[in-house]
HTML snippet that shows the backbone in 3Dmol.js (N, CA, C, O; Angstrom):
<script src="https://3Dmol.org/build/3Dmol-min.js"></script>
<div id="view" style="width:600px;height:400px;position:relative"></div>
<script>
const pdb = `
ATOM      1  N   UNK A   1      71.233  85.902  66.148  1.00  0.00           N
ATOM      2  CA  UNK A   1      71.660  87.167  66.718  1.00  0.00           C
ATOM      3  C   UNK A   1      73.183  87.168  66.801  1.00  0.00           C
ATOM      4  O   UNK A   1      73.633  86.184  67.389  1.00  0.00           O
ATOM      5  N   UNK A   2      74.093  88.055  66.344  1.00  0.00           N
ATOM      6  CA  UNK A   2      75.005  88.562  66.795  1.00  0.00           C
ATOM      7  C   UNK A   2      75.702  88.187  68.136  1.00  0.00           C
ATOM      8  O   UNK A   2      74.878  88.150  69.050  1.00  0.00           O
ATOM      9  N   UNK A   3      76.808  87.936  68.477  1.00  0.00           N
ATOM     10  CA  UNK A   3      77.646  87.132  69.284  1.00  0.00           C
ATOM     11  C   UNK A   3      77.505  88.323  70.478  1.00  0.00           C
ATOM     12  O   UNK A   3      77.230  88.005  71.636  1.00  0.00           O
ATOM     13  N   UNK A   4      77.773  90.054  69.978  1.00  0.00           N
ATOM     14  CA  UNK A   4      77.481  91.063  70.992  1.00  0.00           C
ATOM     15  C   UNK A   4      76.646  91.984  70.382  1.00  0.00           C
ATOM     16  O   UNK A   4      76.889  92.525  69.303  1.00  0.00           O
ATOM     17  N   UNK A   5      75.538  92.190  71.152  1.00  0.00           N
ATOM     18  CA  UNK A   5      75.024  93.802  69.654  1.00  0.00           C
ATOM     19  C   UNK A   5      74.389  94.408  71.416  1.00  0.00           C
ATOM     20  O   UNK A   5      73.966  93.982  72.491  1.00  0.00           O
ATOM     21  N   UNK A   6      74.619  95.279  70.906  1.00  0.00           N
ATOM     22  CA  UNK A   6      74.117  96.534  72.161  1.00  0.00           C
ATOM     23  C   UNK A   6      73.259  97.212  71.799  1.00  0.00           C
ATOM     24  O   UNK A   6      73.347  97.667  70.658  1.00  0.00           O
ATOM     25  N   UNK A   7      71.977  97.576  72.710  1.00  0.00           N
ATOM     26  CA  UNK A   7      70.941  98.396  72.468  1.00  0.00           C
ATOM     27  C   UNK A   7      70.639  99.342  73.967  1.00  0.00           C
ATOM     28  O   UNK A   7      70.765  98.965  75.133  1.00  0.00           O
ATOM     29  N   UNK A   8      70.347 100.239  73.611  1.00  0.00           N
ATOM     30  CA  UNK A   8      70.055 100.885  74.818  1.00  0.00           C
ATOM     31  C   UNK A   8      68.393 101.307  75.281  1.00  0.00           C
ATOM     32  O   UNK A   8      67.790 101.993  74.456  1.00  0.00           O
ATOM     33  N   UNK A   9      67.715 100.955  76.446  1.00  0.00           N
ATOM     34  CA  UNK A   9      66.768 101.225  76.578  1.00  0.00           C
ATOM     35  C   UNK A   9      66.560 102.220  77.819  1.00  0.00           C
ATOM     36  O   UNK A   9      67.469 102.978  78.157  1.00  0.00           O
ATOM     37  N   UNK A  10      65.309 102.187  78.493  1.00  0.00           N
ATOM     38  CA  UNK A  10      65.022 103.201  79.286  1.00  0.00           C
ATOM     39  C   UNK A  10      64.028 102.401  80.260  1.00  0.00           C
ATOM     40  O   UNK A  10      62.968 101.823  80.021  1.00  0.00           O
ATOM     41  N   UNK A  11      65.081 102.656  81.978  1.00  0.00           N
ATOM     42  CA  UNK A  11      64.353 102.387  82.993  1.00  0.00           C
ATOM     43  C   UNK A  11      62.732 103.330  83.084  1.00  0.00           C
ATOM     44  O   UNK A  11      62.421 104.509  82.917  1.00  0.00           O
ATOM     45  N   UNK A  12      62.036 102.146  83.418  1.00  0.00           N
ATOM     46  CA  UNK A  12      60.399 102.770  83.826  1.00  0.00           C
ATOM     47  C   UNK A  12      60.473 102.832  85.024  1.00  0.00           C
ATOM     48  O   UNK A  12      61.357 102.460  85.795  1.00  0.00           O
ATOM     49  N   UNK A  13      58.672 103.747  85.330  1.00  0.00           N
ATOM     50  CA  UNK A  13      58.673 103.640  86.979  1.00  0.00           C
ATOM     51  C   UNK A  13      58.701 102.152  87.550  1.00  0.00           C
ATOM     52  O   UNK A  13      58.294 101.197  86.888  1.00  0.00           O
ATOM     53  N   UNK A  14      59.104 102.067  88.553  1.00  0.00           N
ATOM     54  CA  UNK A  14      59.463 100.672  89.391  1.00  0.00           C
ATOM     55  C   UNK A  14      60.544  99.868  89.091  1.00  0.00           C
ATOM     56  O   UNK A  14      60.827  98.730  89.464  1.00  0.00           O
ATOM     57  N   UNK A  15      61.156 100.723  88.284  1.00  0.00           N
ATOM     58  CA  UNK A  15      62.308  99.939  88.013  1.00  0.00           C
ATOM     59  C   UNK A  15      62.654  98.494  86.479  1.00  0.00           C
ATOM     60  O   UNK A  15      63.532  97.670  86.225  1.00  0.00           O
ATOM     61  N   UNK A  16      61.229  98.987  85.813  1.00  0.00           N
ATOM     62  CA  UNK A  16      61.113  97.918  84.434  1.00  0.00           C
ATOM     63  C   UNK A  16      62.062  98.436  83.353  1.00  0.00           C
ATOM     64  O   UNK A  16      62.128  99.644  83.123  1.00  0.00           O
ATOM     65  N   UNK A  17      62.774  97.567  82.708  1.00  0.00           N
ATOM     66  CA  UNK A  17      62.589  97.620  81.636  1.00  0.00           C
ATOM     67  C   UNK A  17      62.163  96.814  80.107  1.00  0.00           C
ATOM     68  O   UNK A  17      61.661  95.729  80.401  1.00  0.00           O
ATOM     69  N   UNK A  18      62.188  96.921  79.266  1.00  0.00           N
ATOM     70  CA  UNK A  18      61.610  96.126  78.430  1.00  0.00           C
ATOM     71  C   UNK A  18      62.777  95.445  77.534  1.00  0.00           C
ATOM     72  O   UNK A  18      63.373  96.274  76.845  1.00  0.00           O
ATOM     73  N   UNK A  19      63.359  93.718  77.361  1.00  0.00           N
ATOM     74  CA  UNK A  19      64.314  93.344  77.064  1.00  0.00           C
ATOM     75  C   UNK A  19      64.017  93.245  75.204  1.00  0.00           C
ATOM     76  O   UNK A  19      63.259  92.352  74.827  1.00  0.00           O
ATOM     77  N   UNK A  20      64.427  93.859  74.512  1.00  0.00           N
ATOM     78  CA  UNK A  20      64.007  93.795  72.898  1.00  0.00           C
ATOM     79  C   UNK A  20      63.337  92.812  72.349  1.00  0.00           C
ATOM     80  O   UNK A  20      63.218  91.928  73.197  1.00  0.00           O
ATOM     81  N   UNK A  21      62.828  92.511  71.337  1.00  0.00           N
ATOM     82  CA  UNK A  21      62.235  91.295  70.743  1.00  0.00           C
ATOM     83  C   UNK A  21      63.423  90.477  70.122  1.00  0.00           C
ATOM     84  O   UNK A  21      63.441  89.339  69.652  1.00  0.00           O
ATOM     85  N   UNK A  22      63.943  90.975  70.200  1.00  0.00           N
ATOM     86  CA  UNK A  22      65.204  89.754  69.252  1.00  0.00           C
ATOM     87  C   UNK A  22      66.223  89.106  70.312  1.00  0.00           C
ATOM     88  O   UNK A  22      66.703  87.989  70.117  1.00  0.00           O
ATOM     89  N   UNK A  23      66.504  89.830  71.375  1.00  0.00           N
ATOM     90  CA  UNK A  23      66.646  89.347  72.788  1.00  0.00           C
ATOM     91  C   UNK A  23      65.876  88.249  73.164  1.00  0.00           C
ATOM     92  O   UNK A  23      66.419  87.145  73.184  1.00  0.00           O
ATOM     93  N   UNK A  24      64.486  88.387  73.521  1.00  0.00           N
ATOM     94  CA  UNK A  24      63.674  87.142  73.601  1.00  0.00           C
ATOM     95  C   UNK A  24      63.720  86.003  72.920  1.00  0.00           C
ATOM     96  O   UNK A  24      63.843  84.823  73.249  1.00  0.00           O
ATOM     97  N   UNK A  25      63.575  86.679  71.711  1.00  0.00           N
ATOM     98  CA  UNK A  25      63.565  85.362  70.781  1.00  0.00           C
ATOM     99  C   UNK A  25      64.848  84.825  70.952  1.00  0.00           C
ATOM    100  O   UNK A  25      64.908  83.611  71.143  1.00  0.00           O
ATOM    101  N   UNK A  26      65.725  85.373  70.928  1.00  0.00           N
ATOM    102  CA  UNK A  26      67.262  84.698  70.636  1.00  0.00           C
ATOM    103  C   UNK A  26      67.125  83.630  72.298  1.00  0.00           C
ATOM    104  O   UNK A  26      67.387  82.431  72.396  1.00  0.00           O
ATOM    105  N   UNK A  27      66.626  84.593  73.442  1.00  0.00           N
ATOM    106  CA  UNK A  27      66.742  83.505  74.357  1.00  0.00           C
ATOM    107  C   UNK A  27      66.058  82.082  74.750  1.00  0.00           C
ATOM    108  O   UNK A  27      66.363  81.192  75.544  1.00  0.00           O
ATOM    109  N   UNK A  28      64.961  82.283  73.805  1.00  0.00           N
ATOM    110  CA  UNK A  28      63.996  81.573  73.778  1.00  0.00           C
ATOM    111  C   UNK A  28      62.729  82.196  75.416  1.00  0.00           C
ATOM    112  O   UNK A  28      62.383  81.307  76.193  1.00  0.00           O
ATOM    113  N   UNK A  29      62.349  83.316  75.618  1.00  0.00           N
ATOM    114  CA  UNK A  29      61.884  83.989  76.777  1.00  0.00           C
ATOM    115  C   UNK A  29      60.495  83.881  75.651  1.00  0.00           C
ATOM    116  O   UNK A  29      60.400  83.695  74.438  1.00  0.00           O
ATOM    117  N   UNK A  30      59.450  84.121  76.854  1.00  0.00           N
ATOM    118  CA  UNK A  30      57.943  83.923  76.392  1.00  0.00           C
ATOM    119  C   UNK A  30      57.252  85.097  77.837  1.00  0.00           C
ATOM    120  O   UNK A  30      57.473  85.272  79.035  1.00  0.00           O
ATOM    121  N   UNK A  31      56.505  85.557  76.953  1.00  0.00           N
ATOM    122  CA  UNK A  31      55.590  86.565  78.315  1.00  0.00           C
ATOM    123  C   UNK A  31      55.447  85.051  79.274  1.00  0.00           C
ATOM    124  O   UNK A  31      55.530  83.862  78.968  1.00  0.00           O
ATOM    125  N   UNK A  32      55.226  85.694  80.402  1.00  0.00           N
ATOM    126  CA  UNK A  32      55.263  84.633  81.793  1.00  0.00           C
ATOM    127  C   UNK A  32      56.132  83.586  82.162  1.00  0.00           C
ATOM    128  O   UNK A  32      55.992  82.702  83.007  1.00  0.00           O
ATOM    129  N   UNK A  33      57.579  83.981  80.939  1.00  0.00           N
ATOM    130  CA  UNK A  33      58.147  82.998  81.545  1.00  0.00           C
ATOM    131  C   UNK A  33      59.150  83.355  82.621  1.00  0.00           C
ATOM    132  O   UNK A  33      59.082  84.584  82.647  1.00  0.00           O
ATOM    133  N   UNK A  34      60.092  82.961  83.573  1.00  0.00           N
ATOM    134  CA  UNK A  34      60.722  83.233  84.397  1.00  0.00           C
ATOM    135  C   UNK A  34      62.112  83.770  83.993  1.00  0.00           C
ATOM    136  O   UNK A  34      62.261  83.641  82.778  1.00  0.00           O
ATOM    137  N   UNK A  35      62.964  84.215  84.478  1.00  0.00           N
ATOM    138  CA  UNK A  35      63.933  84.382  83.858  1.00  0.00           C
ATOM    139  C   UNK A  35      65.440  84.691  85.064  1.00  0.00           C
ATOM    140  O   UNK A  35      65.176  85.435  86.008  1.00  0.00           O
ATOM    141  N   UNK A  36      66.460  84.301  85.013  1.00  0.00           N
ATOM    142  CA  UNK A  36      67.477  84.347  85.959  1.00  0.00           C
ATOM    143  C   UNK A  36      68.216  85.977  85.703  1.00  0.00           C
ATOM    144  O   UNK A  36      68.476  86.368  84.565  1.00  0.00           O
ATOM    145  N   UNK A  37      68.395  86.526  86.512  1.00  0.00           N
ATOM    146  CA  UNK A  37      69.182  87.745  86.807  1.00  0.00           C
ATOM    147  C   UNK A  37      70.373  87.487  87.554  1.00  0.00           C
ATOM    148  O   UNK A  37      70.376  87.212  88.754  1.00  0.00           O
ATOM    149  N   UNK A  38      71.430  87.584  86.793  1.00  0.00           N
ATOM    150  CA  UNK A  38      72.820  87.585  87.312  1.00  0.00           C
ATOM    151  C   UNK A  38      73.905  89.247  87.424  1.00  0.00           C
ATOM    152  O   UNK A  38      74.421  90.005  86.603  1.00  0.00           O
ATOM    153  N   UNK A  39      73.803  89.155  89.098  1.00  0.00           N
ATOM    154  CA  UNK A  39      75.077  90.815  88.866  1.00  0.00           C
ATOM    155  C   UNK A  39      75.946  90.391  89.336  1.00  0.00           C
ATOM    156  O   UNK A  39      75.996  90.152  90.542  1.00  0.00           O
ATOM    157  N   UNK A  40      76.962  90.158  88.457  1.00  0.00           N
ATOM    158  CA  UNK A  40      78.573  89.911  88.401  1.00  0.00           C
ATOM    159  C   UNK A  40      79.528  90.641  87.572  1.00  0.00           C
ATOM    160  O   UNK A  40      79.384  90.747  86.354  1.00  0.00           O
ATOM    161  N   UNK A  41      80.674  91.234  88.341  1.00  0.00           N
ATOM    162  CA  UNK A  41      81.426  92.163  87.887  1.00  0.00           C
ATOM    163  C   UNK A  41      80.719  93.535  87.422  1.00  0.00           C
ATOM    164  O   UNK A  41      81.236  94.180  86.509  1.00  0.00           O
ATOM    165  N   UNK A  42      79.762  93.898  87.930  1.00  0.00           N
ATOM    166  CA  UNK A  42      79.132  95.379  87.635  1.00  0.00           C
ATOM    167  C   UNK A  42      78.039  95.292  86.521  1.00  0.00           C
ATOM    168  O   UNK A  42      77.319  96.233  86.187  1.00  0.00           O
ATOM    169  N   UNK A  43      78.016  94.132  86.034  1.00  0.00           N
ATOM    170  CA  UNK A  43      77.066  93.516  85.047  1.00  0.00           C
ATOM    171  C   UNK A  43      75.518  92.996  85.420  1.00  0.00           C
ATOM    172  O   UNK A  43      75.464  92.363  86.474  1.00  0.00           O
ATOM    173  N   UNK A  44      74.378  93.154  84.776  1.00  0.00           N
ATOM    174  CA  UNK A  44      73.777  92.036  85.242  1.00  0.00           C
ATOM    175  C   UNK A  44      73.157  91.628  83.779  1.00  0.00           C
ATOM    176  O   UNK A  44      72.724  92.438  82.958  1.00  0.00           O
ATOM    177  N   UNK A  45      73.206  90.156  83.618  1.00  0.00           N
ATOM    178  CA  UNK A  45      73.354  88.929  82.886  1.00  0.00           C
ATOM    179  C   UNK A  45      71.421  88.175  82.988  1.00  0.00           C
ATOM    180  O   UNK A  45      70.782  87.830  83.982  1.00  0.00           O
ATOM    181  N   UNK A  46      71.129  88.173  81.870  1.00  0.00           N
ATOM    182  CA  UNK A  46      69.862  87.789  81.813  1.00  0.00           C
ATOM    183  C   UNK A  46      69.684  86.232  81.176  1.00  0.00           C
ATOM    184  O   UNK A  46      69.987  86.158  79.985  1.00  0.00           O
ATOM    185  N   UNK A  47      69.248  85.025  81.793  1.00  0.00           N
ATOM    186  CA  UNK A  47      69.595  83.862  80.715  1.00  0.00           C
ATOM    187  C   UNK A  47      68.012  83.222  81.080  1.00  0.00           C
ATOM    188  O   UNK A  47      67.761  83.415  82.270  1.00  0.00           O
ATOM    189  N   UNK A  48      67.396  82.830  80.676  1.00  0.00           N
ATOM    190  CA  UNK A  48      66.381  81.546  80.673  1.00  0.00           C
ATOM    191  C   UNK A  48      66.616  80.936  82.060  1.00  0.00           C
ATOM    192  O   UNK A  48      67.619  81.074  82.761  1.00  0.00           O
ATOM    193  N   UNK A  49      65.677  80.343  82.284  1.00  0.00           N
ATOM    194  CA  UNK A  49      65.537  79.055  83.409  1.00  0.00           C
ATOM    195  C   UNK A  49      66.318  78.008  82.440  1.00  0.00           C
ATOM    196  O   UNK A  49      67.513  77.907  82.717  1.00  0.00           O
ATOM    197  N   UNK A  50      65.938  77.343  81.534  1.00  0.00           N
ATOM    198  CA  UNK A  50      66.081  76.658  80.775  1.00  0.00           C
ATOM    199  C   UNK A  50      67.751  76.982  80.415  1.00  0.00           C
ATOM    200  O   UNK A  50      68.316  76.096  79.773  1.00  0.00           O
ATOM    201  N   UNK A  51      68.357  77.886  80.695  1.00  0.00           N
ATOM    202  CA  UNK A  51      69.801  77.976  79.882  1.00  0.00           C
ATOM    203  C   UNK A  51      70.932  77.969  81.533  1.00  0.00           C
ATOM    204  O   UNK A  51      72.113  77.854  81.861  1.00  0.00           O
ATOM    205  N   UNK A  52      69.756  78.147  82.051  1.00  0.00           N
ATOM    206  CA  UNK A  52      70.764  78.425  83.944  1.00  0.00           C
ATOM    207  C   UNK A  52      70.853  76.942  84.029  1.00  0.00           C
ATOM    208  O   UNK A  52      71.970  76.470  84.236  1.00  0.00           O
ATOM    209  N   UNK A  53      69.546  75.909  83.861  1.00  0.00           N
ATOM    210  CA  UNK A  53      69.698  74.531  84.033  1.00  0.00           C
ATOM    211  C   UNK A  53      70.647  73.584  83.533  1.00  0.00           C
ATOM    212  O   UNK A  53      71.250  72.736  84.192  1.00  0.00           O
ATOM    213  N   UNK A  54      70.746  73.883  81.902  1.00  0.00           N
ATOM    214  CA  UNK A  54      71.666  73.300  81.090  1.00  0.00           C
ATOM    215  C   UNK A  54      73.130  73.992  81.552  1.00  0.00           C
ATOM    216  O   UNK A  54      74.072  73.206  81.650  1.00  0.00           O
ATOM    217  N   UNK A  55      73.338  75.177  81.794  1.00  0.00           N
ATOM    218  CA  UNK A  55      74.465  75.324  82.489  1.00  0.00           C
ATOM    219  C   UNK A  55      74.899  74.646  83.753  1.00  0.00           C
ATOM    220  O   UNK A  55      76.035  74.185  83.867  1.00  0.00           O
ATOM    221  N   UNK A  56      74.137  74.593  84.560  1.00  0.00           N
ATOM    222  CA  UNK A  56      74.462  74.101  86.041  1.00  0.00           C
ATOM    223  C   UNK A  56      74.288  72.441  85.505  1.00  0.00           C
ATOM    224  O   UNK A  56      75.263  71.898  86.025  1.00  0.00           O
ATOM    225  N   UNK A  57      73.922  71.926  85.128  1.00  0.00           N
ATOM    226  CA  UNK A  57      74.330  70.042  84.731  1.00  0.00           C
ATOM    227  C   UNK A  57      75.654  70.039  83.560  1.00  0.00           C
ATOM    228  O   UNK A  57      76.071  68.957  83.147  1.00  0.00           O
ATOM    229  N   UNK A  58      76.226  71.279  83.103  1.00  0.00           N
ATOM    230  CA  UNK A  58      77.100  70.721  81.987  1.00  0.00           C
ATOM    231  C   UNK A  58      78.464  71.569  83.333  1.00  0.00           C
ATOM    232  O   UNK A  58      79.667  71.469  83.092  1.00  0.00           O
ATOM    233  N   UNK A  59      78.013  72.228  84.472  1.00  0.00           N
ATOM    234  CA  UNK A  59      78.890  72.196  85.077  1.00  0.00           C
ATOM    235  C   UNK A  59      79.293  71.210  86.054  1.00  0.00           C
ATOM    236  O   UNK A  59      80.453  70.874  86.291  1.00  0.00           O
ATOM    237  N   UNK A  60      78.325  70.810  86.558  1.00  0.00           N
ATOM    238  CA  UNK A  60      78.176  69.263  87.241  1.00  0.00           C
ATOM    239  C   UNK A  60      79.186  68.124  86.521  1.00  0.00           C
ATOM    240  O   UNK A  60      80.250  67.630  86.894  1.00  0.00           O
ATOM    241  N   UNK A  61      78.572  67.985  85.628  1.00  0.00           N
ATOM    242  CA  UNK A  61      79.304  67.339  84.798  1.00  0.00           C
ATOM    243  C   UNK A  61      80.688  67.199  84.362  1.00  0.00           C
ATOM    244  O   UNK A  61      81.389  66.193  84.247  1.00  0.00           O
ATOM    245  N   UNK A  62      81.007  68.853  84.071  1.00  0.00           N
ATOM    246  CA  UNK A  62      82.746  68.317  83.931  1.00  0.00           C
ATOM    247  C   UNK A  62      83.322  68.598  85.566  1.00  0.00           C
ATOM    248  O   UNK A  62      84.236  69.355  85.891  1.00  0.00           O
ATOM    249  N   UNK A  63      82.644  67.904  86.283  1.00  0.00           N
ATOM    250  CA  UNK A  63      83.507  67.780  87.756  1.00  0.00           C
ATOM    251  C   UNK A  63      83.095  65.813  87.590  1.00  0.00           C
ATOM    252  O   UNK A  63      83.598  65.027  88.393  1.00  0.00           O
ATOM    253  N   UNK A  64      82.606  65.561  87.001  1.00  0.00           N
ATOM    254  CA  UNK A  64      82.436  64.660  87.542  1.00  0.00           C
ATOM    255  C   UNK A  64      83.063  63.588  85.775  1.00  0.00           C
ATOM    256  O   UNK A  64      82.669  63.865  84.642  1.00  0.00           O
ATOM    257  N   UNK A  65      84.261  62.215  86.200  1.00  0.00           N
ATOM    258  CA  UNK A  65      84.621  61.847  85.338  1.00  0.00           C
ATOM    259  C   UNK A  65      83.810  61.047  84.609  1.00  0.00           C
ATOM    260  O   UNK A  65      82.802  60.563  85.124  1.00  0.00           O
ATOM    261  N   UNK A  66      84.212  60.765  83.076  1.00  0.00           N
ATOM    262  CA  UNK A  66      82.548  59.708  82.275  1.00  0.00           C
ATOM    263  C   UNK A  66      82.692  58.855  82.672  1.00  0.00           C
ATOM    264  O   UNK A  66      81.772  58.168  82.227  1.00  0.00           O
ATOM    265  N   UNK A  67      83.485  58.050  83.534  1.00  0.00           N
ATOM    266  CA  UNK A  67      82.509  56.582  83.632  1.00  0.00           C
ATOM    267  C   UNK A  67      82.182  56.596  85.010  1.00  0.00           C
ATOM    268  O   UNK A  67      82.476  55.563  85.613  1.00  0.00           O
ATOM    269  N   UNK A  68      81.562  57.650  85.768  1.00  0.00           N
ATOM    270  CA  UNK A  68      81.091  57.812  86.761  1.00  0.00           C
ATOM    271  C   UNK A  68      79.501  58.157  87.208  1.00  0.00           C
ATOM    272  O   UNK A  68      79.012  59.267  87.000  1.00  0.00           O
ATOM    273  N   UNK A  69      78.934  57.311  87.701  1.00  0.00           N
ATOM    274  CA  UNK A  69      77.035  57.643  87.670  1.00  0.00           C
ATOM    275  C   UNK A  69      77.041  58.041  89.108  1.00  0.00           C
ATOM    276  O   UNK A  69      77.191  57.444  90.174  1.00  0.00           O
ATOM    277  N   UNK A  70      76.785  59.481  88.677  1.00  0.00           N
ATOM    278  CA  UNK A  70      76.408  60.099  90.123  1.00  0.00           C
ATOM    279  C   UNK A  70      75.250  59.515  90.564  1.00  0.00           C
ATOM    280  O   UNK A  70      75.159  59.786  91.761  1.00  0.00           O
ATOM    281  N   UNK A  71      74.079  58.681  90.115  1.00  0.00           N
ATOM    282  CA  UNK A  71      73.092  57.932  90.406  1.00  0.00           C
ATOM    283  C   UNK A  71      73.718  56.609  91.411  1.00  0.00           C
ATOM    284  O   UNK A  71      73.310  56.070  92.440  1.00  0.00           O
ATOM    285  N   UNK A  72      74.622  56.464  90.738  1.00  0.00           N
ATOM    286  CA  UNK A  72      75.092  54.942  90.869  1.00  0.00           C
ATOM    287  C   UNK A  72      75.966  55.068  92.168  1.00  0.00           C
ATOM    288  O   UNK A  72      76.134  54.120  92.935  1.00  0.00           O
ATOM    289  N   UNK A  73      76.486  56.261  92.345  1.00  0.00           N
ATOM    290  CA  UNK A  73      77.445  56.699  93.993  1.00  0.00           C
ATOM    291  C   UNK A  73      76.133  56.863  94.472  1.00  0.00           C
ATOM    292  O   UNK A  73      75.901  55.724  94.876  1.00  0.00           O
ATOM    293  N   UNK A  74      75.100  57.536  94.701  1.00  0.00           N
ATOM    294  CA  UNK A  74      74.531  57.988  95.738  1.00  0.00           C
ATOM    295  C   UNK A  74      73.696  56.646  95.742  1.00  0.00           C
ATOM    296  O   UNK A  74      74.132  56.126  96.769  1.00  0.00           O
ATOM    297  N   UNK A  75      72.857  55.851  95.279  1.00  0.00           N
ATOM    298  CA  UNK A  75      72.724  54.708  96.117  1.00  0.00           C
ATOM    299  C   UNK A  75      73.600  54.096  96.270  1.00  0.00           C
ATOM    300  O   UNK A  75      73.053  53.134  96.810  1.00  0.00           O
ATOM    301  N   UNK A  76      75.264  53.691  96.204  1.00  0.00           N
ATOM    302  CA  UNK A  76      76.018  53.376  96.924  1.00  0.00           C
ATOM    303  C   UNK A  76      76.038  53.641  98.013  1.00  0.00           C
ATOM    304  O   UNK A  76      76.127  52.704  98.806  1.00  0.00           O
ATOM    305  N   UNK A  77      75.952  55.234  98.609  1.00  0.00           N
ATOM    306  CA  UNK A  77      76.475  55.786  99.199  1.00  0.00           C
ATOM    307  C   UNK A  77      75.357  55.510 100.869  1.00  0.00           C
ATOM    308  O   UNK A  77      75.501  55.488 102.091  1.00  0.00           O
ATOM    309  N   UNK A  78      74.151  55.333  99.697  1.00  0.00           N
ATOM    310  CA  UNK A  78      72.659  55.035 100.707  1.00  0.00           C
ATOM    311  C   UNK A  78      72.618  53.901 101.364  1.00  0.00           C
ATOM    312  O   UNK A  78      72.280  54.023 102.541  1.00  0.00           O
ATOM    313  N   UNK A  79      72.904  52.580 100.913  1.00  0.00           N
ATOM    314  CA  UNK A  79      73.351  51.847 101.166  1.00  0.00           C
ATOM    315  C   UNK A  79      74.360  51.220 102.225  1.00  0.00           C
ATOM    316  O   UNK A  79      74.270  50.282 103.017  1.00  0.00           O
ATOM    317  N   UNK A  80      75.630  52.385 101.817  1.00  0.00           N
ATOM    318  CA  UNK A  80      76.388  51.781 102.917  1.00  0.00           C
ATOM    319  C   UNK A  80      75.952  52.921 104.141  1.00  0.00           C
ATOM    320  O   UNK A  80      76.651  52.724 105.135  1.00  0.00           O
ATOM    321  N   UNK A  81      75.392  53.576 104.249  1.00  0.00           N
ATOM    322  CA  UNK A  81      74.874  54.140 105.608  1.00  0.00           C
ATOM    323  C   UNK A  81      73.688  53.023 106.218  1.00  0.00           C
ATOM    324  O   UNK A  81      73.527  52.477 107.310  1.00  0.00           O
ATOM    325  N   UNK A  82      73.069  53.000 105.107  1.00  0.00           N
ATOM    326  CA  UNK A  82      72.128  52.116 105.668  1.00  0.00           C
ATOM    327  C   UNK A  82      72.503  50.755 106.690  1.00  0.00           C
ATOM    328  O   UNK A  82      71.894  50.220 107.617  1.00  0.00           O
ATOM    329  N   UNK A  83      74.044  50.451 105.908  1.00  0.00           N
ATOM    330  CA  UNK A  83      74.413  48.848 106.790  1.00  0.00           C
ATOM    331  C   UNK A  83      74.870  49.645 107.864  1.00  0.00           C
ATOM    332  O   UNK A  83      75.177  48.866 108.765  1.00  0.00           O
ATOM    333  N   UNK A  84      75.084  50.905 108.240  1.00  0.00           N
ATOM    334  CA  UNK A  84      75.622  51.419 109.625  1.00  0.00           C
ATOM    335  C   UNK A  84      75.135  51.233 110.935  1.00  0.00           C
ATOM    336  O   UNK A  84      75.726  51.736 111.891  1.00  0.00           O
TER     337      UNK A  84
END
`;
const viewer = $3Dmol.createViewer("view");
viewer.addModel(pdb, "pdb");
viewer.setStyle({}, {cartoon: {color: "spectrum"}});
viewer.zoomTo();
viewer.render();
</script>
């Protein structure tokens, strides 16, 4: 899919609408699957569970430097409470 392509659809009763087939597919979305709704800046932003996840660990991530195991601090961290 295209980096931007715009389509226009039409709110139903209750407020549905239907996200295109090439939308889905491109997001990898499946009937029943879940999906994140983001309204930011007057926008709202549709991504996968699956694409909110990989976002939120590759943001994790560049906070945190590579030779650092956030595994490896927090039982540190368990630890030294524990000798408290």
């Amino acid at each position: 899919m295209a980096k931007e392509t715009v389509v226009t659809t039409t709110v139903a009763e209750g407020g549905r609408i239907v996200i295109p087939a090439s939308y889905r597919k491109a997001l990898g979305i499946r009937p029943g699957d879940e999906i994140v709704l983001r309204f930011a800046d007057g926008e709202v932003r549709i991504t996968s569970r699956a694409q909110a996840r990989r976002r939120a660990r590759e943001y994790v991530r560049s906070l945190v430097p590579d030779n650092v195991s956030l595994v490896d601090e927090l039982i540190r961290e368990r630890r030294e409470s524990a000798d408290d």
